[in-house]
N, C-alpha and C positions, 0 to 999 in steps of 0.2 A: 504494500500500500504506500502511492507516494503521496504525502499531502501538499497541496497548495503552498503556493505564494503565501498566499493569506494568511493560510493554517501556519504556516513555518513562521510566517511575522510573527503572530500573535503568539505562538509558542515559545518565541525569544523575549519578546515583551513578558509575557508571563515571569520567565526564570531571571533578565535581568536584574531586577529591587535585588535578588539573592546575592546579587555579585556585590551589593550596595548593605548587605545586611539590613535587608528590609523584605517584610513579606507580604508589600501591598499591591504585586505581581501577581500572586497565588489564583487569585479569581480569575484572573486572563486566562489560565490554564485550563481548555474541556477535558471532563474526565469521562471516557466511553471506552467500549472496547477498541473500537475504532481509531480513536486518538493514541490510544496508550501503543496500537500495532504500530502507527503513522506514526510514534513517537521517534523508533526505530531510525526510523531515516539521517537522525542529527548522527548517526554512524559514519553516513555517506558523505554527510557534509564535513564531520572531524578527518576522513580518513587523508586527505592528504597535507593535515599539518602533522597529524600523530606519524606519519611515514617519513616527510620532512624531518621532524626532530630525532625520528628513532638512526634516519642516515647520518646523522649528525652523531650517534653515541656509540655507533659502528665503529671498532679496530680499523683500522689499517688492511690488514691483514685480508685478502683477498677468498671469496669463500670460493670451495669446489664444485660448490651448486651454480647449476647453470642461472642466472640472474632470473630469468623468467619463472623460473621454479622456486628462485628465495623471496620472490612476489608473491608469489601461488602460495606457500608456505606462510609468508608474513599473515595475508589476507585472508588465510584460514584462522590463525591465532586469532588475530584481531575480532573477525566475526564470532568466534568463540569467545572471548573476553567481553564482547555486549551482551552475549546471551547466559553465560556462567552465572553471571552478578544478580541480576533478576531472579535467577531459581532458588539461588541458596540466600537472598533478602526476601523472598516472597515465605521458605521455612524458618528463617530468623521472626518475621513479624505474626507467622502464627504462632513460634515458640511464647510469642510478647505477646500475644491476643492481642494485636493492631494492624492485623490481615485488612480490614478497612481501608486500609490506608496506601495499601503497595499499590494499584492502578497510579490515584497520584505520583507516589512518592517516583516511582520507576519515571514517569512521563516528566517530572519537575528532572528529577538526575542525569534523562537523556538530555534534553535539551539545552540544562545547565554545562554540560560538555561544551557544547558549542563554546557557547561564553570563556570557559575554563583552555579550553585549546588556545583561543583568537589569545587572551592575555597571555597565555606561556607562550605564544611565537611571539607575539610583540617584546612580551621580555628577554627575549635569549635574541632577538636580532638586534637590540641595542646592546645587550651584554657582548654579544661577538664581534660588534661595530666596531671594537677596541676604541674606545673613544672616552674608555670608564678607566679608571685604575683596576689593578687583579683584583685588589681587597672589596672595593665598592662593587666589584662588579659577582663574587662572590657571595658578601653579603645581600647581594641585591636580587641573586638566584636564592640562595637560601630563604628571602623575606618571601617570594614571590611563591616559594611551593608552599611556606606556614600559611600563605594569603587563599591558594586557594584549598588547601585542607580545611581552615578558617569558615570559607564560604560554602564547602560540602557540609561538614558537620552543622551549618546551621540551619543550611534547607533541609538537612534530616530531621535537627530537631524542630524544625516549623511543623514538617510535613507529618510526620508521623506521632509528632506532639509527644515528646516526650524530654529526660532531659537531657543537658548537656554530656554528663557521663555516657547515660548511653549513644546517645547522637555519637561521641567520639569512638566508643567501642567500634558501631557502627561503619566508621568511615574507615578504621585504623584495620576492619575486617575486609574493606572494599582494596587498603590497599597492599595486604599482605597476601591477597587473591591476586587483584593483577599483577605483581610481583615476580610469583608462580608462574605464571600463563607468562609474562615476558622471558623469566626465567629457563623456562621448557624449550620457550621458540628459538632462543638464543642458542639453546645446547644441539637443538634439532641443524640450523644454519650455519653456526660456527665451523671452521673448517679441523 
């Protein structure tokens, strides 16, 4: 399902207050089956900064895989990595009795990707612009991933209403999963 122009505005509209720690976006956001499948799509639209940046954290080191096959491999992981997340929050929020809430929460956390992608390529091409010192520009990667962990854990805890600890269990579970799955793909590619 691809959604609209429209639908994709107002699905950015919705998640951006989150980027702002504010959750008076949250009503932009339709919750149906329909939306939540069409939520899917901010995949298509992250995939090629998330591919951008991952060539960017690539060795040197030239892989034996034929290029076209460490695409086909990347863009297997990757699609695996949208779909992973979803299943094991959808039995986290029943283990929480707040299953209610996973259509939202799933369809706020895709789209807030978008957002979360566009600010990490803007900051790592003025970090790599050399135009920062090492230390500022360091500290300025470091601000920038607490910034947007910061901004997940709190549409968790808008979305799903609950508190701060768990919103953070939550994200810190989101990111020892993709970690995993980066981790596998790398061992899969590397030569």
């Amino acid at each position: 399902m691809i959604p609209s122009i429209a639908e994709i505005k107002r699905s950015l509209q919705g998640t951006l207050p989150f980027m702002l720690f504010k959750s008076s976006g949250q009503g932009n956001l339709e919750v149906s089956v329909e939306s939540f499948w069409k939520s899917f799509f901010a995949a298509v639209i992250c995939f090629p900064g998330v591919y951008f940046f991952d060539t960017l954290q690539t060795p040197e080191t030239a892989s034996p895989i034929d290029p076209f096959a460490t695409l086909l491999i990347y863009t297997l992981f990757y699609v695996i990595s949208w779909l992973v997340y979803p299943v094991f929050m959808h039995a986290l929020l029943v283990l929480h009795n707040k299953e209610e809430n996973f259509r939202l929460f799933i369809i706020g956390y895709n789209w807030l990707q978008v957002w979360q992608i566009a600010f990490w390529l803007c900051l790592h091409t003025i970090i790599l612009s050399g135009l920062l010192d090492q230390q500022l520009a360091e500290f300025l990667g470091f601000f920038g991933m607490l910034y947007i962990l910061a901004t997940q854990t709190y549409m968790t805890k808008t979305i799903i209403e609950t508190n701060w600890l768990s919103a953070t269990a939550f994200v810190i579970f989101n990111v020892i999963l993709a970690f995993s799955i980066y981790e596998f793909n790398n061992k899969i590619i590397a030569p």
